[in-house]
C-alpha positions in Angstrom: 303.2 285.4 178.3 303.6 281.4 178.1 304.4 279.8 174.5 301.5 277.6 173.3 302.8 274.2 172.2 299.9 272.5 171.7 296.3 274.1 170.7 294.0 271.1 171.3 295.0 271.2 174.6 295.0 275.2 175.0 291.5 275.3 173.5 290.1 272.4 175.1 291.6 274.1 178.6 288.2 275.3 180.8 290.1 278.7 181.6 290.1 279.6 177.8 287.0 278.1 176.3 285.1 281.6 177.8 287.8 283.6 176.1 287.4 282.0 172.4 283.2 281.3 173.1 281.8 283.1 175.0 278.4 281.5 176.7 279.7 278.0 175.9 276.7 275.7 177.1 274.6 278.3 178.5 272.0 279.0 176.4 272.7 277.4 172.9 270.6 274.5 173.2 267.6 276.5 174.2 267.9 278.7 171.6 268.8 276.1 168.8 265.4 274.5 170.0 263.4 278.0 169.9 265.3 278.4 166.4 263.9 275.2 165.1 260.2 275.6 166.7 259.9 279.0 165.2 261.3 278.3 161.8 258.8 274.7 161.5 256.1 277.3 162.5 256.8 279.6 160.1 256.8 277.2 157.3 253.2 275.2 158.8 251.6 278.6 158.8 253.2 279.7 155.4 252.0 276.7 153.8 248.5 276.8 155.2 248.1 279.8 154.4 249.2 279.4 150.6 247.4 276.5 150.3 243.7 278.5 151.3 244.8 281.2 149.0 245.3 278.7 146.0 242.0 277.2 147.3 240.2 280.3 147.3 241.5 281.5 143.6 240.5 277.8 142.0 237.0 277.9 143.6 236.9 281.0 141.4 237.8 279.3 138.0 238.8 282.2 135.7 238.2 282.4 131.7 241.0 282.3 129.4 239.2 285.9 128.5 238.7 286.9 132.2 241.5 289.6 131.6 240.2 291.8 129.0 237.4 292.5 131.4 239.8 293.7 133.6 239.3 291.2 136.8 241.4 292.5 139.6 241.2 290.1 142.0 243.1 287.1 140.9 
């Protein structure tokens, strides 16, 4: 077993970057981008969908007495 004197080199070495990462540069990239699509179309559809919710319940315009009556769908 050879002494390492010098771990930039060692790490940097192509024979050992598979042993420390394995999959270097084979499919990060493409997943970082399928990461990134699905987590801005996550947050468009949440927001969307939020906003026609808040729409929907101020279209209503409840009472300050509306829950006495017992109004369940706020």
């Amino acid at each position: 077993m050879a002494t390492v004197t010098n771990w930039i080199d060692h790490l940097s070495a192509e024979e050992v970057v598979g042993a420390v990462y394995p999959g270097a540069g084979s499919m990060e990239t493409t997943l970082v981008i399928i990461g990134v699509v699905l987590w801005l179309g996550w947050h468009v559809l949440t927001a969307k969908s939020e906003s026609d919710e808040l729409d929907r319940l101020s279209r209503k315009r409840h009472g300050p007495n509306d829950h006495k009556s017992n109004v369940t769908e706020w």
